[in-house]
BAKOL-173898 format. One record per residue (C-alpha): x, y, z; chain; residue in three letters. Coordinates in Angstrom, 1 decimal, decimal comma. Each point is the difference from the previous one (the first is absolute). Layout:
! BAKOL-173898
{{X Y Z} "A" "ALA"}
...
This chain:
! BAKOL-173898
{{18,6 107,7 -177,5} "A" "UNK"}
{{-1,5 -1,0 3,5} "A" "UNK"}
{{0,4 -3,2 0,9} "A" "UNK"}
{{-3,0 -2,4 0,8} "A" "UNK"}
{{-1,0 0,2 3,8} "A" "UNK"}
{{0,0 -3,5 0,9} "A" "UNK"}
{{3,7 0,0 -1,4} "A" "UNK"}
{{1,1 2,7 2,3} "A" "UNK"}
{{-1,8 -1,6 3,0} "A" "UNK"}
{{1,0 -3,9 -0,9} "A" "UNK"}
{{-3,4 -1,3 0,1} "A" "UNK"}
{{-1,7 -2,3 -2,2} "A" "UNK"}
{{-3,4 1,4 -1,9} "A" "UNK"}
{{-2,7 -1,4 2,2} "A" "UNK"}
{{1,5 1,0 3,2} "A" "UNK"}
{{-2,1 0,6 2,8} "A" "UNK"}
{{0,0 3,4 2,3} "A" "UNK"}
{{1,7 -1,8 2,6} "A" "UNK"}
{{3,4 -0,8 -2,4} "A" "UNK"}
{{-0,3 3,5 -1,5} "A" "UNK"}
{{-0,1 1,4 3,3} "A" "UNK"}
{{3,1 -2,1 1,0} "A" "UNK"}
{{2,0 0,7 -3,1} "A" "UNK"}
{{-0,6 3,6 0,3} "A" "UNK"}
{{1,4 -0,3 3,8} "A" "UNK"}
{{3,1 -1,8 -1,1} "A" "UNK"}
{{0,9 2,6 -2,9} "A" "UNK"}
{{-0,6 3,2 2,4} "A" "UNK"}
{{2,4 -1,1 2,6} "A" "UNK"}
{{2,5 -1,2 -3,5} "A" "UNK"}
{{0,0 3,4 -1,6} "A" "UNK"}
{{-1,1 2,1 2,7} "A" "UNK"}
{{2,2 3,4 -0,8} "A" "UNK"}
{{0,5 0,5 3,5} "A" "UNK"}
{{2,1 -3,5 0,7} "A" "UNK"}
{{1,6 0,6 -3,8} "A" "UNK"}
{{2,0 3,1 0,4} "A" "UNK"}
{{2,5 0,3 -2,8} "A" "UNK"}
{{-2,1 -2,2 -2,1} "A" "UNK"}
{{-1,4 2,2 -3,2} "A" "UNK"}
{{-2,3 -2,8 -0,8} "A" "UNK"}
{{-1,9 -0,3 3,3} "A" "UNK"}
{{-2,6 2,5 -0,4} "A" "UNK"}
{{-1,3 -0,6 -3,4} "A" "UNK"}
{{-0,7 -3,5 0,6} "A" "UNK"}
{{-1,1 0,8 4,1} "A" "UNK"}
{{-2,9 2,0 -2,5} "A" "UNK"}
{{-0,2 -2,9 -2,9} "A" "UNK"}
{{-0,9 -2,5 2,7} "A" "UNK"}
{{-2,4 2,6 1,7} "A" "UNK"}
{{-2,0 0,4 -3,4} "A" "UNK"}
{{-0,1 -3,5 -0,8} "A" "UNK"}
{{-1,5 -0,4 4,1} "A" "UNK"}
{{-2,1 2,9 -1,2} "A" "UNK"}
{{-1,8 -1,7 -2,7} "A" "UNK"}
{{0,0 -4,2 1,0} "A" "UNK"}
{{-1,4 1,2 3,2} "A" "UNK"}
{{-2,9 1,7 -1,0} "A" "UNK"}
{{-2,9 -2,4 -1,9} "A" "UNK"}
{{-1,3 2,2 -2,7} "A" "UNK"}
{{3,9 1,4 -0,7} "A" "UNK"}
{{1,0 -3,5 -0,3} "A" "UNK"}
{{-2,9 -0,8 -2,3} "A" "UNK"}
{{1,2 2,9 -2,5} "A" "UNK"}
{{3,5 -0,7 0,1} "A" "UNK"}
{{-0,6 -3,5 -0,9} "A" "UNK"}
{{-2,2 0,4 -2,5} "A" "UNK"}
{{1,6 3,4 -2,0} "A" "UNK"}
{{3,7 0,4 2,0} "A" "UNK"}
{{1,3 3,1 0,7} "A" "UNK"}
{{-1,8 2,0 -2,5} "A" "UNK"}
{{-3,3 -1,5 1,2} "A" "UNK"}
{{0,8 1,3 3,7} "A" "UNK"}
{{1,1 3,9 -1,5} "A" "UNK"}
{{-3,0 0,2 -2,7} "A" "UNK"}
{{-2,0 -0,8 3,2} "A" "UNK"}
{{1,2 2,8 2,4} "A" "UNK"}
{{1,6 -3,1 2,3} "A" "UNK"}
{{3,6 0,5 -0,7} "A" "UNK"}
{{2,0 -0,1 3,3} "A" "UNK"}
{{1,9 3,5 -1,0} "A" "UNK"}
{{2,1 -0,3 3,8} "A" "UNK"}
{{1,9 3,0 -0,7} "A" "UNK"}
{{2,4 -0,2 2,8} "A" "UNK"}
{{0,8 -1,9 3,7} "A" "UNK"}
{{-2,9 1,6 1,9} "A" "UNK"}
{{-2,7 -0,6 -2,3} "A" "UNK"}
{{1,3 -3,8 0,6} "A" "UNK"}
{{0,1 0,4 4,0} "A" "UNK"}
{{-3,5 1,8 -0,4} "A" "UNK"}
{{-1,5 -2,5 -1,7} "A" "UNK"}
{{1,7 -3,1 1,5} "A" "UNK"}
{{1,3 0,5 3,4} "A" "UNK"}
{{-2,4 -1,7 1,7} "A" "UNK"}
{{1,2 -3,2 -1,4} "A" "UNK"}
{{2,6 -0,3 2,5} "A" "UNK"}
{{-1,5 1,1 3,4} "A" "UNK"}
{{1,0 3,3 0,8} "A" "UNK"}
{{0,9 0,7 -3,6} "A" "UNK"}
{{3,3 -0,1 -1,8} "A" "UNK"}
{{2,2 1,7 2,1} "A" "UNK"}
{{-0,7 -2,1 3,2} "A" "UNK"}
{{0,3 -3,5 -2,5} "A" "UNK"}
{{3,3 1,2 -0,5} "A" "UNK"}
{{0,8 1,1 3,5} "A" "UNK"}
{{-0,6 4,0 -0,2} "A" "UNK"}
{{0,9 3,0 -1,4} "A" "UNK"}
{{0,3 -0,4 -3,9} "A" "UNK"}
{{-2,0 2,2 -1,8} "A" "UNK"}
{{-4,3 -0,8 0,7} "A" "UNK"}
{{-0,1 2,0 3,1} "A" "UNK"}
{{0,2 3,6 1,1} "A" "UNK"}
{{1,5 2,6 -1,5} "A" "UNK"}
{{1,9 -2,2 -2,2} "A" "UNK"}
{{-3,1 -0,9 -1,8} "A" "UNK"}
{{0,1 0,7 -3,4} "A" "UNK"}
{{-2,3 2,5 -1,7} "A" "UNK"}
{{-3,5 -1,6 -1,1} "A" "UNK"}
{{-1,6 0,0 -3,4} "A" "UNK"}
{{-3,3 1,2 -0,6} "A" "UNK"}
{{-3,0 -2,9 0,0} "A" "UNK"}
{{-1,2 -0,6 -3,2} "A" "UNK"}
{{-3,8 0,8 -1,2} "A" "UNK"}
{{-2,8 -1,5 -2,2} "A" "UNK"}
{{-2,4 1,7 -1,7} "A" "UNK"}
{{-3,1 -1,6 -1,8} "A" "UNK"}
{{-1,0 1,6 -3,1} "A" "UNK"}
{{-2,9 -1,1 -2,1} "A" "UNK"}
{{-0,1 0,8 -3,8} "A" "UNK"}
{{-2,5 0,0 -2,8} "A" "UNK"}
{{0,2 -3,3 -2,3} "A" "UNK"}
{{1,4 2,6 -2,9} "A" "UNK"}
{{2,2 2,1 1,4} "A" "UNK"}
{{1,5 -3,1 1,6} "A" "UNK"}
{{0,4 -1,5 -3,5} "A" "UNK"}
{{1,2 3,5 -1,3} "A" "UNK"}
{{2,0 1,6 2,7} "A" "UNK"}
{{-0,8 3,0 1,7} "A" "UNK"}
{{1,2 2,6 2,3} "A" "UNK"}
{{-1,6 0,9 3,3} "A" "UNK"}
{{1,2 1,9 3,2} "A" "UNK"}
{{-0,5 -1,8 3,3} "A" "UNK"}
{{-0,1 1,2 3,5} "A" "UNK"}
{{1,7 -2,1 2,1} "A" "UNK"}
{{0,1 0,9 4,3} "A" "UNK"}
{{3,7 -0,8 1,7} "A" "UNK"}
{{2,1 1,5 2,5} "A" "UNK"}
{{2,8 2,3 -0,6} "A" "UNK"}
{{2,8 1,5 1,7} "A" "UNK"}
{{-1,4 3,2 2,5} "A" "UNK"}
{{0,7 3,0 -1,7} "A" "UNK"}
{{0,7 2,0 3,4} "A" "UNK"}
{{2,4 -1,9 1,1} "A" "UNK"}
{{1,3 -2,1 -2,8} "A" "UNK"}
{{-1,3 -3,0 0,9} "A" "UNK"}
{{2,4 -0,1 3,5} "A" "UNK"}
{{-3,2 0,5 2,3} "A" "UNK"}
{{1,4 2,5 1,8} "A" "UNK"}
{{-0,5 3,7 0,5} "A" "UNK"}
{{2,9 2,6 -1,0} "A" "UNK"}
{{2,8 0,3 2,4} "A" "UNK"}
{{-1,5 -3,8 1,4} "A" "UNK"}
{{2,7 -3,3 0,2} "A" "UNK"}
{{-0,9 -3,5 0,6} "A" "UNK"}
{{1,6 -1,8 3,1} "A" "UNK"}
{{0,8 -3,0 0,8} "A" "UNK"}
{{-2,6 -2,7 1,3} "A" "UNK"}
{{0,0 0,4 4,1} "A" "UNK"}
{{-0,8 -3,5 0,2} "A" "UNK"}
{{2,8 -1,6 -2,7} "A" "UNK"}
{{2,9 2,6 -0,1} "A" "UNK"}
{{-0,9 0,0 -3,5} "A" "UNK"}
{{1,0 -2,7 -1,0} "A" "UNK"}
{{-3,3 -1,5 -1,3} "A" "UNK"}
{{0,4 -3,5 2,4} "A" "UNK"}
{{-0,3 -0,8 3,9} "A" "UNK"}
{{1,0 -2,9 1,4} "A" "UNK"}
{{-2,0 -2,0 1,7} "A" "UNK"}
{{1,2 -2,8 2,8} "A" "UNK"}
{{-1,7 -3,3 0,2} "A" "UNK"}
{{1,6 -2,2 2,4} "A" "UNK"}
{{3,8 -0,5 -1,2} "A" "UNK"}
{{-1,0 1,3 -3,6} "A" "UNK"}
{{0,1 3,5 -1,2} "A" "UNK"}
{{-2,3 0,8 -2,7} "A" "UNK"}
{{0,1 2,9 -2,5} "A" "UNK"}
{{-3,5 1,8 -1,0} "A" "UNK"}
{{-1,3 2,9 -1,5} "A" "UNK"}
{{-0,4 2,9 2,3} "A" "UNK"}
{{-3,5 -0,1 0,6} "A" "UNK"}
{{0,2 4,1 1,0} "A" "UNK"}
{{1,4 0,8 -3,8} "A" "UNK"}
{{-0,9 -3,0 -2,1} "A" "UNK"}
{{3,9 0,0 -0,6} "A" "UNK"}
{{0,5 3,3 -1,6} "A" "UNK"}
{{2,2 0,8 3,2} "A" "UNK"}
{{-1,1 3,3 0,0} "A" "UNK"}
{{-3,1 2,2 2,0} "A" "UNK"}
{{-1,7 3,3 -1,0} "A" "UNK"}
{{-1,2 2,3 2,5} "A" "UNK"}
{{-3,6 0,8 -0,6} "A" "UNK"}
{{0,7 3,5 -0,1} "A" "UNK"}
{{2,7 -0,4 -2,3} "A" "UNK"}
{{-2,6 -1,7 -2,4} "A" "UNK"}
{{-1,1 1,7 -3,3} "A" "UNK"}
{{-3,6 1,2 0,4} "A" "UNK"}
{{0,0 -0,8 -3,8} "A" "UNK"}
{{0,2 -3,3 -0,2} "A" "UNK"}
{{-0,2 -0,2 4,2} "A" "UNK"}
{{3,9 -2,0 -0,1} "A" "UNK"}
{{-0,6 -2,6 -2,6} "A" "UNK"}
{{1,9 2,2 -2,7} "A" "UNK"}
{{-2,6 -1,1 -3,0} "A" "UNK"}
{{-3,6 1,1 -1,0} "A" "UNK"}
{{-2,9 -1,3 -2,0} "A" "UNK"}
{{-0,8 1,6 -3,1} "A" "UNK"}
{{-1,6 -0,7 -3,4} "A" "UNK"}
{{2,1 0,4 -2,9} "A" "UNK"}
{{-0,9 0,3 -3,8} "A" "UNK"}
{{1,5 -2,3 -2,3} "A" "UNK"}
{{-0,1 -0,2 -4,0} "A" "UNK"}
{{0,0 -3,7 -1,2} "A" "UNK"}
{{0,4 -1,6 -3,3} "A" "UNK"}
{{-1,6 -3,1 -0,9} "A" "UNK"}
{{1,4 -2,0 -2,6} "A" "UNK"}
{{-2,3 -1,4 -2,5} "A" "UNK"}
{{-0,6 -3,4 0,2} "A" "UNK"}
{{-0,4 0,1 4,0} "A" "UNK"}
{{-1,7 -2,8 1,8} "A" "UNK"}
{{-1,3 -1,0 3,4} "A" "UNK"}
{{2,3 -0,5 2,1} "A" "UNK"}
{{2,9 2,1 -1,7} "A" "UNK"}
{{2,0 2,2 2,6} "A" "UNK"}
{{2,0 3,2 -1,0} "A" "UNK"}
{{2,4 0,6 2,8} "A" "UNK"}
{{1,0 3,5 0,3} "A" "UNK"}
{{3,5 0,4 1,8} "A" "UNK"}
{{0,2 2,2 3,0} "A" "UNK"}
{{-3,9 0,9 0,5} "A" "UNK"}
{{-0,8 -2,2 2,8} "A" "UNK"}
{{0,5 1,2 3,3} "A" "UNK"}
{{3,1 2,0 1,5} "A" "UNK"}
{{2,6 -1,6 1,4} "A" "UNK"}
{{2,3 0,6 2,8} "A" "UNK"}
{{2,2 3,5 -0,6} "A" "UNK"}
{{2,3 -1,0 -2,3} "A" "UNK"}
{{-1,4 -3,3 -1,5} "A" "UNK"}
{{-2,0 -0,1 -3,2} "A" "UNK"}
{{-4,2 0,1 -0,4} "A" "UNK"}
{{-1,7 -3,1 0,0} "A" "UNK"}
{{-1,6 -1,0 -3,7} "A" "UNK"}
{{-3,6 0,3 -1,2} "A" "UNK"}
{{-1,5 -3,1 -1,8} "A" "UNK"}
{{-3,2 0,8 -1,7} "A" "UNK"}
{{-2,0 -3,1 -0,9} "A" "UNK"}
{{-1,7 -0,1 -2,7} "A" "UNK"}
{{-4,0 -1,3 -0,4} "A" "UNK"}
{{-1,9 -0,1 -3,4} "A" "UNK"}
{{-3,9 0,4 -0,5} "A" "UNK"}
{{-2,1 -2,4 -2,1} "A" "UNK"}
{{-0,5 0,9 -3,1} "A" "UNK"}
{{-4,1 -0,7 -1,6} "A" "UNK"}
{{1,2 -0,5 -3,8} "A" "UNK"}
{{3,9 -0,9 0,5} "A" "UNK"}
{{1,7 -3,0 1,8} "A" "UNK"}
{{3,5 -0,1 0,6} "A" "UNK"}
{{2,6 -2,9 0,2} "A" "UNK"}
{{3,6 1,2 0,2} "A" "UNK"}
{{0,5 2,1 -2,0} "A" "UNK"}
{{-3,2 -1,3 -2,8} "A" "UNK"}
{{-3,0 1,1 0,0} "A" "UNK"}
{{-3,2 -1,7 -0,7} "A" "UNK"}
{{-3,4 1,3 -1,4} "A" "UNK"}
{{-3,1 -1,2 -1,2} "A" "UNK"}
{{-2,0 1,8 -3,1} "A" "UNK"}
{{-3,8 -0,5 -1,1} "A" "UNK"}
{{0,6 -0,5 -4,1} "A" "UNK"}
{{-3,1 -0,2 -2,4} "A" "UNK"}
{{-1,0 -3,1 -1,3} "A" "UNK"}
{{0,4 1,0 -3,6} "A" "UNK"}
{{3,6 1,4 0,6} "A" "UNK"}
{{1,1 -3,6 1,2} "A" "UNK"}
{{-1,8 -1,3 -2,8} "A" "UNK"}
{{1,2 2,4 -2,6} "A" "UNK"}
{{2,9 1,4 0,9} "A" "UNK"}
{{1,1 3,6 0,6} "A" "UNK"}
{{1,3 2,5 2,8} "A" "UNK"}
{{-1,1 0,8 3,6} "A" "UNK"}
{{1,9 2,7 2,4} "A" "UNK"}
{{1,4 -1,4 3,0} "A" "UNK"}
{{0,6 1,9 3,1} "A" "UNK"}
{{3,6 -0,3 1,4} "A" "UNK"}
{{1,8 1,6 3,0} "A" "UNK"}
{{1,9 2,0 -2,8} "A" "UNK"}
{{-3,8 0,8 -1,7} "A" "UNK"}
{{-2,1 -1,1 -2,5} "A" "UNK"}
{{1,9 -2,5 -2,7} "A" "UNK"}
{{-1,8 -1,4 -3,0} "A" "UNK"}
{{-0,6 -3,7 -0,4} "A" "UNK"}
{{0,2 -2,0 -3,1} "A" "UNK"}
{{-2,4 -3,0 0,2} "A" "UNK"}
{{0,1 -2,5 -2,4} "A" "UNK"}
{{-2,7 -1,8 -1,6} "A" "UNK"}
{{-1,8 -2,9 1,7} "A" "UNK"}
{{1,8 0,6 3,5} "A" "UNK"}
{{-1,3 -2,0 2,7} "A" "UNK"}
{{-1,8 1,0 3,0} "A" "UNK"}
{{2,8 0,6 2,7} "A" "UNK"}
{{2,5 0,2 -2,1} "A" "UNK"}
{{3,3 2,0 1,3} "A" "UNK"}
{{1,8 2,1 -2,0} "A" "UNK"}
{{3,2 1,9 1,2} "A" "UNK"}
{{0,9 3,3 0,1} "A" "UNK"}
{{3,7 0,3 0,3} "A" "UNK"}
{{2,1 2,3 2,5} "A" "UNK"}
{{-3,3 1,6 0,8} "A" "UNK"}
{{0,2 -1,2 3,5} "A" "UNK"}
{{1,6 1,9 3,3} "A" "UNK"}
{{4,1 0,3 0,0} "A" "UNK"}
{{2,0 -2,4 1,3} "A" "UNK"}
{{1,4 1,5 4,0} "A" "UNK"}
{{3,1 -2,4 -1,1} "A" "UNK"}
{{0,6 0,2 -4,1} "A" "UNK"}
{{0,2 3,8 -0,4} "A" "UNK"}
{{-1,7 0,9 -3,3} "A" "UNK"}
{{-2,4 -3,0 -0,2} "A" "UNK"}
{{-2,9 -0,8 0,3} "A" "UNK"}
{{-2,6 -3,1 0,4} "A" "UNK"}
{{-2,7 -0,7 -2,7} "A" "UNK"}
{{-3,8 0,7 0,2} "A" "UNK"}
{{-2,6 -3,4 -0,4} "A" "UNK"}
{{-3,4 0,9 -1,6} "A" "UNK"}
{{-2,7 -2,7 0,2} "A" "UNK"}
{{-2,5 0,7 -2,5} "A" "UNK"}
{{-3,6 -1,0 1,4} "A" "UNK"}
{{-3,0 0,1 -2,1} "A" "UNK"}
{{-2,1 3,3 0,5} "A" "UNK"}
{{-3,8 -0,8 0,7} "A" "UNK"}
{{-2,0 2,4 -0,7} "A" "UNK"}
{{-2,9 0,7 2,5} "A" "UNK"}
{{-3,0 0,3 -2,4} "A" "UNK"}
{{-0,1 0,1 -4,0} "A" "UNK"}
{{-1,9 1,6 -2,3} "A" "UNK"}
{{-2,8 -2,3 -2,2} "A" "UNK"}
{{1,6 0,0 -3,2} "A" "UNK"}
{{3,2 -1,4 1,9} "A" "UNK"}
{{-1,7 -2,9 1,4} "A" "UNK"}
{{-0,9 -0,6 -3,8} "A" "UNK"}
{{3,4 -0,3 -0,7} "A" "UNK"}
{{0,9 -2,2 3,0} "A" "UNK"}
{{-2,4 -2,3 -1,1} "A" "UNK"}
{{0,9 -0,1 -3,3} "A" "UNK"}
{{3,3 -0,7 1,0} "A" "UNK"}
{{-1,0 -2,6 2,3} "A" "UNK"}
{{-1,7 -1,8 -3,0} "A" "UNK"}
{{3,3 0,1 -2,2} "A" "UNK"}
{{2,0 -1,4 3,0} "A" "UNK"}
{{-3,0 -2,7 0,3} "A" "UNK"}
{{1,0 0,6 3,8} "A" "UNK"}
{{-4,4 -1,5 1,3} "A" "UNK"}
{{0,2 -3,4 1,6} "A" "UNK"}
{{-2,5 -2,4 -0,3} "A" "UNK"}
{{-2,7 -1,2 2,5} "A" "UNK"}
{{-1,0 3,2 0,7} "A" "UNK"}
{{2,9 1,8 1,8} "A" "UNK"}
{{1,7 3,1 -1,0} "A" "UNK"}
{{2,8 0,9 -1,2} "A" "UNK"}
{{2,3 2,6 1,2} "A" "UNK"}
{{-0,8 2,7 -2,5} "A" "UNK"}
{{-3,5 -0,6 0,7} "A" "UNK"}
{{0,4 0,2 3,6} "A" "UNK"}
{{1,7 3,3 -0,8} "A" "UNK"}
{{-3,1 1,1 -2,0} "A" "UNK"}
{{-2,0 -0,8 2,8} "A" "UNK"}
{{2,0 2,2 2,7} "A" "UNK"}
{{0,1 3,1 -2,3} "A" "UNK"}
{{-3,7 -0,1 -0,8} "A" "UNK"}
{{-1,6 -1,0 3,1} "A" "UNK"}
């Protein structure tokens, strides 16, 4: 089980960016791999620290994690997922000046042709959904643009026969040196961006013109489950964008967004509705079909029910993400159906049964049956 991030780091819970910073400064150069050789240990928690950086560094990461954990920050597309050294150099070199490898005093693995093979970047994709097939579950095939490995020259960049050579400016090793006064100071090469190598231009594949990756759309088939919500993401593994040759895809998160709905509201997994009954069936007694987002479901009503009453329909709600095989409950409010105009010979009723309910105040107001007489027959 992961362990919590302000554990791994040694910070207290309201720590500020400044002592997050610090702490993650003190446990790089601690279990740095490269100043732990021999030491099994080092590079799992080198990464453990990194994540926990990852996530108390960043405001709305921080926000998720202390509020859900772990599972908040993967249900949420935001888990770290470092998935070796380099994506940590990538990501955090800076920290330290001229990046890891100058911190601890060159070489090591974040530079040149040393560096480790890159993962893919991970992509979002925003899909909006129907109310029901939200609530039902669906299955729909998305197109989703991202770069893949050039086909010509298998995503290398280079044409057939072609090599890479090393950076003219580095030697190929990815860092220069630079002298300022009595210090020497290690930096990117600034010719290759510290991949220490150079690629003629007409060694270059016209494909892909040397970057070894093109842009193309790509057809995927998605299921939703039922019982999806706003702000749900399904991650699909490996259909983000290429990595480096050798190192795995990025991951697709597709975020989920739910239309409004004009006769169904939804809270969790329960679902609320409002249905018109007739006065004589909340009077009397009897059986009305209610819509559902399973279809129509009769409705026992008993006699003498109240206007706004709420009766329950249960497991007729949406599944439960969570509790496979459940699902929430269905709340009908029963509201008194007015109709817009009435025939004569029901007004004579009305008023008959306004009498036996001797519902007429005195000093000349009306009652509310008569008021009702007067809107129907005006």
């Amino acid at each position: 089980m992961a362990r919590d991030y302000y554990e791994v780091l040694g910070v207290p819970r309201d720590a500020d960016a400044a002592a997050i910073k610090k702490a993650y400064k003190t446990a790089a150069k601690k279990y740095h791999p490269d100043v732990n050789q021999g030491n099994p240990d080092a590079e799992r928690l080198f990464k453990e620290a990194s994540e926990a950086y990852d996530v108390l560094s960043t405001d709305e990461k921080r926000r998720v994690y202390d509020q859900f954990g772990h599972d908040g920050l993967k249900g949420r597309g935001f888990d770290p997922n470092f998935t070796d050294l380099g994506d940590i150099l990538s990501a955090f070199g800076d920290l330290f000046g001229g990046g890891f490898s100058d911190f601890f005093g060159g070489g090591g693995r974040g530079g040149g042709r040393g560096r480790a093979a890159r993962r893919g970047a991970d992509l979002e994709y925003p899909l909006r959904l129907p109310f029901l097939e939200a609530a039902l579950g669906v299955e729909r095939t998305i197109e989703v643009p991202h770069h893949v490995h050039c086909g010509s020259c298998d995503g290398r960049g280079l044409n057939a026969g072609a090599s890479v050579k090393a950076c003219g400016t580095c030697g190929g090793a990815g860092q220069v040196i630079q002298a300022q006064g009595f210090l020497r100071i290690r930096t990117v090469c600034p010719a290759c961006r510290g991949q220490g190598q150079s690629i003629d231009a007409k060694d270059q594949c016209s494909g892909c013109r040397g970057t070894g990756r093109v842009r193309q759309n790509s057809e995927i088939q998605l299921k939703i489950p039922a019982g999806a919500y706003p702000g749900l993401q399904l991650r699909l593994t490996g259909r983000g964008e290429v990595g480096d040759p050798g190192a795995p895809a990025g991951d697709l998160y597709v975020t989920i967004d739910v239309e409004a709905h004009e006769v169904f509201k939804r809270d969790g997994a329960d679902i609320y509705v409002t249905v018109p009954v007739p006065y004589p069936v909340l009077c009397l007694g009897g059986e009305i079909d209610v819509p559902t987002v399973h279809g129509v479901e009769r409705l026992a009503i008993a006699p003498s029910t109240s206007d706004g009453h709420v009766s329950l329909l249960s497991g007729r709600g949406v599944d439960h993400l969570r509790m496979r095989g459940t699902r929430g409950d269905q709340h009908v409010r029963l509201m008194v159906d007015v109709p817009k105009s009435i025939s004569e010979e029901e007004a004579q009723l009305l008023r008959k049964l306004a009498e036996l309910r001797s519902v007429q105040t005195g000093e000349g107001e009306k009652g509310f049956w008569q008021v009702l007489l007067d809107k129907f027959t005006s």
